[in-house]
C-alpha positions as CSV (number, residue, x, y, z in Angstrom):
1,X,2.6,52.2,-47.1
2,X,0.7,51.2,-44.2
3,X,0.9,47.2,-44.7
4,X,4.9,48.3,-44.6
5,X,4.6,50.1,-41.6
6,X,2.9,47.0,-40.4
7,X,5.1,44.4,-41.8
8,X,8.2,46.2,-40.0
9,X,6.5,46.1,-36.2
10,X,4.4,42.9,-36.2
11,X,7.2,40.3,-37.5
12,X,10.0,41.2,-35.1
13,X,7.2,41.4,-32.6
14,X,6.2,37.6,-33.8
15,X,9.6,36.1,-33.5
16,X,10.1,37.4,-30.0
17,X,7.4,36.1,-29.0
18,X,7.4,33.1,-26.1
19,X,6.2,29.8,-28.1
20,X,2.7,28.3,-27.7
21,X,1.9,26.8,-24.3
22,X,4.9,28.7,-22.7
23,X,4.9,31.5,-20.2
24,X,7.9,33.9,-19.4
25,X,9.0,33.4,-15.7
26,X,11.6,36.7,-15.5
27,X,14.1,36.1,-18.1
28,X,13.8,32.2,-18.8
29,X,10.8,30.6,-20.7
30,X,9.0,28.2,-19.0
31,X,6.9,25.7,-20.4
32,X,3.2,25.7,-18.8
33,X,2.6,21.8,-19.3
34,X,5.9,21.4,-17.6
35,X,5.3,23.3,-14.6
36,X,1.7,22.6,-14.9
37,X,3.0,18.9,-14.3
38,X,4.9,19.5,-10.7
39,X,1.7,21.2,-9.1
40,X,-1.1,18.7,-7.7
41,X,-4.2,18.7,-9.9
42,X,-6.5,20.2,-6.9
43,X,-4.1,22.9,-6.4
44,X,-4.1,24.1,-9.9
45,X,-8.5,24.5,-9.5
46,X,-8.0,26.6,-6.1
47,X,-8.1,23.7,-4.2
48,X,-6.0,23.0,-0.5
49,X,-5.7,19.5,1.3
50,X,-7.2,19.6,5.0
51,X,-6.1,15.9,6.0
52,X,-5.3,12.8,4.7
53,X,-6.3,9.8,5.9
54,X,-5.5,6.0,5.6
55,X,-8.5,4.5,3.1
56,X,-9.4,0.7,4.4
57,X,-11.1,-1.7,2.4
58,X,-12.9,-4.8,4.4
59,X,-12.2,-7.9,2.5
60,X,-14.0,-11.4,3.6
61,X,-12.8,-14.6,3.4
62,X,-15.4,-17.3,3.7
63,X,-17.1,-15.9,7.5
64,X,-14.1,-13.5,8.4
65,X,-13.6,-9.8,7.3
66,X,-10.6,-7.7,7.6
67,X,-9.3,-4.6,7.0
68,X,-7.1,-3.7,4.3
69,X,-5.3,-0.4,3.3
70,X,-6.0,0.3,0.0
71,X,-5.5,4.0,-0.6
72,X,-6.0,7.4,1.1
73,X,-9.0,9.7,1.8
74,X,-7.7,13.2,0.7
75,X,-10.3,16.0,2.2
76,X,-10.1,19.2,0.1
77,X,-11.4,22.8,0.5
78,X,-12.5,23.6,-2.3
79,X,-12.5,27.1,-4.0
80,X,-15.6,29.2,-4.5
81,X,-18.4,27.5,-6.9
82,X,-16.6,24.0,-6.8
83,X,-18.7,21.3,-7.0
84,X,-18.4,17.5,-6.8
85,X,-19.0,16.4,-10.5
86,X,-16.9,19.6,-11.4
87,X,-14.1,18.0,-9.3
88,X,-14.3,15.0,-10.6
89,X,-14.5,15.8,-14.3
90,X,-11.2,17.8,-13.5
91,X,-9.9,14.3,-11.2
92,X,-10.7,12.2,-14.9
93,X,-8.8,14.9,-17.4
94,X,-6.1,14.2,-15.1
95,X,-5.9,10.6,-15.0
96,X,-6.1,10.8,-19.0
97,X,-3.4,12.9,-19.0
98,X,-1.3,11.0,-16.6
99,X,-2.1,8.1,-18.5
100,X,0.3,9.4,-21.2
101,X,3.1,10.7,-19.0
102,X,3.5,8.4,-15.3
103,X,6.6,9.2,-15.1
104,X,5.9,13.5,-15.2
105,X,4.3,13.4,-11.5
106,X,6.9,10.7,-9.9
107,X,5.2,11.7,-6.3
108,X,1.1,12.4,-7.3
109,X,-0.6,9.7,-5.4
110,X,-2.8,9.6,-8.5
111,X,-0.1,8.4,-10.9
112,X,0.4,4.3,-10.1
113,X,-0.8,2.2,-12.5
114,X,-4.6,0.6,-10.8
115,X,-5.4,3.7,-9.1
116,X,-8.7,5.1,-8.9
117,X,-10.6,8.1,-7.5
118,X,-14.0,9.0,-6.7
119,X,-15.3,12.7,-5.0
120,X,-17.9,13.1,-2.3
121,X,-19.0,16.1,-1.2
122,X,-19.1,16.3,3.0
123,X,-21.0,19.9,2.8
124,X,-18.5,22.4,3.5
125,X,-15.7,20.3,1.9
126,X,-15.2,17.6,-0.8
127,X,-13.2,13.5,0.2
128,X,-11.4,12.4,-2.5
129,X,-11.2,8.4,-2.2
130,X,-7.7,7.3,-3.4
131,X,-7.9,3.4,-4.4
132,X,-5.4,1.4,-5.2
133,X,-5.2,-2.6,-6.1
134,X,-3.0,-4.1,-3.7
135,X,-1.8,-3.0,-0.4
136,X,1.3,-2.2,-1.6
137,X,-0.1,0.7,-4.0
138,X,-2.6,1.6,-0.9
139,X,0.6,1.8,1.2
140,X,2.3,3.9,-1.9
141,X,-0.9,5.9,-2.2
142,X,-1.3,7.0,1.4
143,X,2.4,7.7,1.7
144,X,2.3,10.1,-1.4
145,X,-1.1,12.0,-0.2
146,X,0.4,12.4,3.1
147,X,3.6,14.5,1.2
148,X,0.6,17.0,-0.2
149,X,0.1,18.0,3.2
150,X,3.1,19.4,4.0
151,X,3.3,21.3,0.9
């Protein structure tokens, strides 16, 4: 009697229910890893750009050195308990998961193909170093990370 009793709440309970890896956002259903994919990677870890800043590279050829925009410095305050290796443990996942979708973060300075990151911690808040390849993708980069700031 009781495994009826049972039976007749917790099925229609289980077919109303949202699917996996959803959440309900008032009456629509709304798939996490898609709106999961429109917020920056920081942001979703507490994160909150201060600047951005152009990232040069000096380049030599033979006895002369130059500049070169490669990329952006992107300076973070970071939530409580965040450290640098924790950031950039979260900075790798998100490259890997980039890696099989570009084309879900169209304006994340991390998505261009060649990009790398590395995080230093400056004490009270953390750079992230945006490199790209070419100065094109630098250009591309630093364009991109400047959007996060006005957010």
């Amino acid at each position: 009697m009781r495994a009826l009793i049972l039976a007749a709440f917790v099925l229609p309970l289980t077919t109303l229910a949202a699917p996996a890896g959803a959440q309900i956002s008032g009456r629509e259903v709304v798939s996490t890893e898609m709106a999961d994919a429109q917020i920056p990677w920081f942001e979703r870890h507490g994160a909150a750009v201060l600047k951005v800043e152009p990232l040069d590279v000096i380049e030599r050829t033979g006895k002369i050195e130059f500049s070169v925009l490669r990329g952006a410095t992107v300076t973070l305050r970071p939530s409580l308990g965040m450290t640098a290796e924790w950031l950039q443990y979260t900075l790798n996942e998100h490259f890997v998961s980039m890696a099989e979708r570009r084309s879900a973060m169209p304006a994340c300075p991390l998505a261009l193909a060649g990009t790398h990151a590395r995080v230093r911690s400056l004490g009270s808040a953390f750079a992230v170093d945006i490199e790209g390849d070419s100065k094109a993708s630098g250009e591309e980069i630093l364009r991109r990370a400047l959007a996060l700031t006005f957010r």
